[in-house]
C-alpha distance (Angstrom), angle and dihedral (degrees) to the residues before:
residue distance angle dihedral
X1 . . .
X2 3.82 . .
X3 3.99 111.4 .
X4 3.85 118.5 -91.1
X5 3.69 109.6 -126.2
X6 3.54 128.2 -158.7
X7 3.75 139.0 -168.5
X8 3.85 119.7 -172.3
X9 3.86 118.3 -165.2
X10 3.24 131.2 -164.8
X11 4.10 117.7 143.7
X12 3.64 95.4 175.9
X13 3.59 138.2 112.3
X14 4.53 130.9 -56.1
X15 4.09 87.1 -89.7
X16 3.72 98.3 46.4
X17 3.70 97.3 44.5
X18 4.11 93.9 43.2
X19 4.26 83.6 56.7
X20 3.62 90.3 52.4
X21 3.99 92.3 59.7
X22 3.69 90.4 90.5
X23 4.24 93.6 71.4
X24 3.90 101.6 68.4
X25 4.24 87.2 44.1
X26 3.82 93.5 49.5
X27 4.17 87.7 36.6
X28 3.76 91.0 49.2
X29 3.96 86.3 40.9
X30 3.70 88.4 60.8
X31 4.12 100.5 31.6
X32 3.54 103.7 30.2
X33 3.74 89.7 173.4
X34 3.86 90.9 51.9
X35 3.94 130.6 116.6
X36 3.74 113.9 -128.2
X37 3.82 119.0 -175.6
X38 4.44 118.9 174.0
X39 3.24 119.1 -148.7
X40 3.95 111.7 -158.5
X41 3.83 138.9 142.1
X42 4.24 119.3 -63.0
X43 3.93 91.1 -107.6
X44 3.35 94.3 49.7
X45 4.16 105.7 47.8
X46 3.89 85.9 83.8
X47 3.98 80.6 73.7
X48 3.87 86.6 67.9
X49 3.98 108.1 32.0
X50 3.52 110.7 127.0
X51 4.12 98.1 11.5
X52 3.44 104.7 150.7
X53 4.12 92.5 -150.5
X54 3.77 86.2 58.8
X55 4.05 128.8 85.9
X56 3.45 101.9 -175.6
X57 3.80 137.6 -10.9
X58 4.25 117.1 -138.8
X59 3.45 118.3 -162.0
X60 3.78 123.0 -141.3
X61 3.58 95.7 -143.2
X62 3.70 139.9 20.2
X63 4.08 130.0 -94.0
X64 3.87 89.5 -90.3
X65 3.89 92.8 57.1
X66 3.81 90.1 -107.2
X67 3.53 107.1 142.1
X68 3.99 119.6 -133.6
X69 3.15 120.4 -107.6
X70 3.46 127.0 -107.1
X71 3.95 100.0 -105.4
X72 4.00 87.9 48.3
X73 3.74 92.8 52.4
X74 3.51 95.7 48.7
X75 3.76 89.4 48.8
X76 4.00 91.1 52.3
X77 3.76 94.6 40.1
X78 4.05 93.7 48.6
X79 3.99 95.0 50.8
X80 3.74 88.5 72.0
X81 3.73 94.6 52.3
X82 3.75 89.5 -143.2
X83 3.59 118.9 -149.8
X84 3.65 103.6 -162.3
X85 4.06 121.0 22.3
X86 4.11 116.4 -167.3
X87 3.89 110.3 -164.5
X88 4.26 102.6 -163.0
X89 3.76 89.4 -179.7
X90 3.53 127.6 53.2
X91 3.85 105.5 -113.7
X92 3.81 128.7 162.1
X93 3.73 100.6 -161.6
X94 3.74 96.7 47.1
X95 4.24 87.7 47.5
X96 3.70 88.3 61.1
X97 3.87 92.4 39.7
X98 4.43 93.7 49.5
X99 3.89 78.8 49.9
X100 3.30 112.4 47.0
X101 3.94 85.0 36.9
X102 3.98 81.6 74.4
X103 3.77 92.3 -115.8
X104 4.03 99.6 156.6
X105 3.87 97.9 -164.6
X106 3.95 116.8 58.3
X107 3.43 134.8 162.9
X108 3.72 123.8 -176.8
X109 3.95 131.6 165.8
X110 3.95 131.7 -95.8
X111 3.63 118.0 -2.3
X112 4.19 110.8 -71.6
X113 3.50 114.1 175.1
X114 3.64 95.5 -124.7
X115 3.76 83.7 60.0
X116 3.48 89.8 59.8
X117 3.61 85.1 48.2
X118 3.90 99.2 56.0
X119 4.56 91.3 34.3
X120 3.62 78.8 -111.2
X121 4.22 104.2 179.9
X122 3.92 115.2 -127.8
X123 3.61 143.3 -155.0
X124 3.72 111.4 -152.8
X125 4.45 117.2 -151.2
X126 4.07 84.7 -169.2
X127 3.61 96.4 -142.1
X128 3.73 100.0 -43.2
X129 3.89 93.7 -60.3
X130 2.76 98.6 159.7
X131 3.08 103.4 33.8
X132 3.86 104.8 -141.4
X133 4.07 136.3 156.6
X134 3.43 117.7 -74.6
X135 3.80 92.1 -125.3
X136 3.96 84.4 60.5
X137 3.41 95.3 53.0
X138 3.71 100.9 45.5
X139 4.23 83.1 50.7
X140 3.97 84.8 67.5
X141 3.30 90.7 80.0
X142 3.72 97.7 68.4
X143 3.81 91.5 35.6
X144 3.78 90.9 66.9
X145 3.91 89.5 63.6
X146 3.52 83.4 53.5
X147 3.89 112.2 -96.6
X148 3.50 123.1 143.1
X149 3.69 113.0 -129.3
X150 4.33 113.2 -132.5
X151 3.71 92.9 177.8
X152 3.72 141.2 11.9
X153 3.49 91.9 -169.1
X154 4.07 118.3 128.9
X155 4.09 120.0 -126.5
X156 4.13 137.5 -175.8
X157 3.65 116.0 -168.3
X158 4.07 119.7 -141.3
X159 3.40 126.9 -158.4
X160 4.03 124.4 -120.9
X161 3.83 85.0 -109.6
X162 3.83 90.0 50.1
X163 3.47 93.7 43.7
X164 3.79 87.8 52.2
X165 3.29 94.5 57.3
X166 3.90 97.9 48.7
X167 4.12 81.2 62.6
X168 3.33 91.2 43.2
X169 3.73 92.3 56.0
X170 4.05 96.5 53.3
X171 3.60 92.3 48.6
X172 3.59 86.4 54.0
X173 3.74 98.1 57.0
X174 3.74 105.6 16.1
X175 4.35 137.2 84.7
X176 3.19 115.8 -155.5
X177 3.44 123.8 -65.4
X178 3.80 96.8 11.5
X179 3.60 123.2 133.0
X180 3.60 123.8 -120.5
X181 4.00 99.8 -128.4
X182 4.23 107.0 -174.9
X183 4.28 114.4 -169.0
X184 3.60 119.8 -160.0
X185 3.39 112.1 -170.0
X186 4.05 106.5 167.3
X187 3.62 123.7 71.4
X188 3.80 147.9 167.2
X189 3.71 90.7 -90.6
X190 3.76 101.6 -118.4
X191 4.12 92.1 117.9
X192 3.54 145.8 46.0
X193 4.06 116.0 -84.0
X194 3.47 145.5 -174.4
X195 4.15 114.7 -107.2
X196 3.29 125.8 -112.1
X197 3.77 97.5 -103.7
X198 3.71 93.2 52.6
X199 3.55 97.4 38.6
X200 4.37 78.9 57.0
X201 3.80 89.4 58.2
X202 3.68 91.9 43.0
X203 3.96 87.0 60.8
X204 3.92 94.0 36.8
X205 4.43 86.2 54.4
X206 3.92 88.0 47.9
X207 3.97 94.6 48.4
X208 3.72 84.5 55.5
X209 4.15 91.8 70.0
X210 3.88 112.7 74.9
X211 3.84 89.8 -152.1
X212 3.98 90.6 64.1
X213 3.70 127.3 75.1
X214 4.09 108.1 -173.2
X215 3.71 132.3 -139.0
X216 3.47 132.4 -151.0
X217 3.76 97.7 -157.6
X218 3.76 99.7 177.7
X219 4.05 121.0 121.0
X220 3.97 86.0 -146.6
X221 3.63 123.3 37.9
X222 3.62 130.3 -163.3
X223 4.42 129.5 -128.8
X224 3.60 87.6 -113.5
X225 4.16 97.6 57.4
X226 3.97 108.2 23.2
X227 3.57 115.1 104.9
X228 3.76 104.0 11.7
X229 3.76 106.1 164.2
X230 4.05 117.6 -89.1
X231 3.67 90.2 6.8
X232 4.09 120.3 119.5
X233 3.46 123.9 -140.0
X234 4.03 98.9 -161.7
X235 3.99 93.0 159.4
X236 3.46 112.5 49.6
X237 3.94 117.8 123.1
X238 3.77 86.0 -4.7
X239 3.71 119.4 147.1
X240 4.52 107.1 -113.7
X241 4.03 91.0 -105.0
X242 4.01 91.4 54.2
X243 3.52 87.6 42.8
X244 3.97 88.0 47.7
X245 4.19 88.1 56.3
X246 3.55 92.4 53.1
X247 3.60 103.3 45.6
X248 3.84 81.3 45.3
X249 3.85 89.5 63.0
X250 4.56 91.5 53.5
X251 3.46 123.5 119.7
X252 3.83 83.5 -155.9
X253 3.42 143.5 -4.3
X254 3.97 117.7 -141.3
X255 4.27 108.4 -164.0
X256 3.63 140.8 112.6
X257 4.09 118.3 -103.5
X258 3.64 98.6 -40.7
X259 4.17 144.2 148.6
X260 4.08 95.1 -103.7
X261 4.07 86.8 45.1
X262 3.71 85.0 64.5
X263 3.75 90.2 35.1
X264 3.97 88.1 55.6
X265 3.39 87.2 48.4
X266 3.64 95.3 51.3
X267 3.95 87.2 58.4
X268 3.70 93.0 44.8
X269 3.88 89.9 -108.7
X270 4.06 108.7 156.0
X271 3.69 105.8 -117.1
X272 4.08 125.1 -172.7
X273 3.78 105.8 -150.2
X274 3.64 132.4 -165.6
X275 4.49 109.0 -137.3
X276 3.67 139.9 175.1
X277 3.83 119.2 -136.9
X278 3.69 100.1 -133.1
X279 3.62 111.1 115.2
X280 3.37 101.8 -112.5
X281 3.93 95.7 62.6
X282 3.95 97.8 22.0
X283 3.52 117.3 145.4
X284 3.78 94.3 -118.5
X285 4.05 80.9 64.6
X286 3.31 100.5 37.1
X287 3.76 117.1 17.9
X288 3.67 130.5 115.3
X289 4.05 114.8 -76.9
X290 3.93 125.4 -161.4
X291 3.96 97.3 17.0
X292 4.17 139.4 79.2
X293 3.59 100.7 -90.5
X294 3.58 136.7 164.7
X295 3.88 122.3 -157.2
X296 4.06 121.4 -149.2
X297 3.52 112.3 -157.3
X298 3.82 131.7 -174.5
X299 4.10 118.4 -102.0
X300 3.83 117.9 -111.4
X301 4.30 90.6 -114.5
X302 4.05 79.2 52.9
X303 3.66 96.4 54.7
X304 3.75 100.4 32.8
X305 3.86 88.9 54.9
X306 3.90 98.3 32.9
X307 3.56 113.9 25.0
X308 4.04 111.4 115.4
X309 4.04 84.4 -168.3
X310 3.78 81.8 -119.5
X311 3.97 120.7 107.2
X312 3.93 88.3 -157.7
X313 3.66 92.7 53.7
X314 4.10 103.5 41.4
X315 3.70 117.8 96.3
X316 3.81 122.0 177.5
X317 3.45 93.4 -151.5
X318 4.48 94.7 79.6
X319 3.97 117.3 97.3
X320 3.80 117.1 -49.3
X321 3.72 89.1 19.6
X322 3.61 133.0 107.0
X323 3.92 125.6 -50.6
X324 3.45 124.9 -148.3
X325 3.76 95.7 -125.8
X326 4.00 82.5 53.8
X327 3.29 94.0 54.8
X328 3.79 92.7 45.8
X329 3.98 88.6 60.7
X330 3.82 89.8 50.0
X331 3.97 90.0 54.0
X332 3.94 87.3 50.6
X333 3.45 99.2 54.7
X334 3.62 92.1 39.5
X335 3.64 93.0 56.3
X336 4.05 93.9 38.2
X337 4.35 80.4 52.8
X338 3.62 96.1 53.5
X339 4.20 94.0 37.4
């Protein structure tokens, strides 16, 4: 029998790419004997370095963000002689590239004309209804060739070294007993968040309890938060994978909807999460799978007098919102829960 080939795409952002982990496991799961190559953006590859379900990671564009051109990607793509191609976001260039790569089984999602174009397959989420995980839904792509899904849940494999290190790292800044508490503040902007003011109180209230040590896990860091006193800063200018090992070696993670939320979540790392419950960034879409994890969501008198029906623009932190010293109790008892 002539080797199945699959390519999984998915050029999007540290959160999207981390839920699509679960395809080459349930592929492999099904065609042990399969090759299974990802093809994803250059800052996001560190997602699948040393995934055992995955032969060989392509990146869409090069280390200066410069994205191939479309000649060159056909080129790489076509050199694998690909079997099956699964597109998990919507792109026009890389339809025309899986095609004209000679790839004769494609699935895409929704219905673009230029996948009507190419006889580009779909899988169709219908608005959200139901509303399922995102992981789920990008798993329909391997369940229309036929594969029956075990587990949805997303992984990231270290390395002894790695792992190693991540120890190495709390016994650097920890005493005994402490917990590890890691804060990302930034995001891409595609959920509600705490400002920076409150999110400086939040870390202030924490610094307060002997038995926490607190993270600033951001790769950027602005005026206004770097160099508070007894706080570490373990991420900043890191590469993603070092970044990976140390938010691999949390007790929690404190954010909004975020990549290293997911990434926490991938390690089994507790997170507590701030959401919104439109649709489009629910926590039944979005929310942490595999891991102890504790959603906060806004209160109806909250939304109906705050919300800017805007993810980007909401921030919990306005009148009748959340305080930090509110939040602080709800990362206590969280913690004291889970102990």
């Amino acid at each position: 029998m002539k080797q199945l080939r699959f390519l999984i795409s998915r050029i999007d952002r540290i959160g999207d790419v981390v839920l699509s982990t679960a395809l080459p496991r349930e592929i492999k799961k099904k065609y042990p004997d399969s090759f299974v190559a990802v093809l994803v953006r250059h800052y996001t590859k560190d997602i699948y370095i040393n995934n055992p379900n995955v032969d060989e990671i392509i990146t869409y564009d090069d280390q200066d963000k410069i994205e191939k051109n479309f000649w060159e990607l056909v080129h790489e793509i076509k050199q694998y002689k690909f079997s099956h191609a699964f597109m998990l976001l919507p792109n026009e260039k890389l339809n025309y590239a899986l095609f004209i790569s000679g790839i004769k089984y494609r699935v895409g999602v929704g219905h673009k004309l230029y996948q009507f174009l190419t006889f580009t397959k779909y899988v169709d989420r219908k608005k959200y209804i139901p509303l399922r995980h995102e992981a789920d839904y990008c798993l329909d792509m391997i369940r229309k060739i036929g594969i029956q899904v075990q587990s949805i849940l997303p992984e990231i494999y270290l390395t002894d070294i790695e792992k190693n290190k991540a120890t190495a790292f709390r016994k650097k800044y920890l005493r005994i007993n402490q917990k590890l508490i890691g804060i990302n503040i930034s995001s891409g902007n595609s959920a509600p968040n705490f400002n920076q003011s409150e999110y400086k109180k939040l870390i202030s209230l924490l610094n307060k309890n002997s038995n926490y040590k607190v993270a600033v896990m951001d790769n950027k860091i602005s005026a206004e938060l770097d160099n508070i006193d007894d706080v570490i800063y373990p991420n900043k200018g890191n590469a993603l994978r070092e970044s990976i090992i140390n938010l691999a070696s949390l007790d929690l993670l404190i954010s909004n909807s975020t990549g290293p939320m997911h990434i926490c979540a991938a390690f089994n790392v507790p997170t507590v999460s701030l959401f919104c419950p439109l649709n489009a960034c629910s926590p039944k879409l979005w929310g942490p799978l595999g891991n102890k994890s504790k959603i906060i969501m806004p209160t109806q008198n909250y939304c109906a007098a705050q919300c800017p029906i805007d993810p980007k623009k909401c921030d919990y932190s306005k009148e009748g919102g959340l305080t930090a010293a509110e939040f602080t109790e709800m990362v206590d008892q969280f913690l004291n829960k889970i102990q």
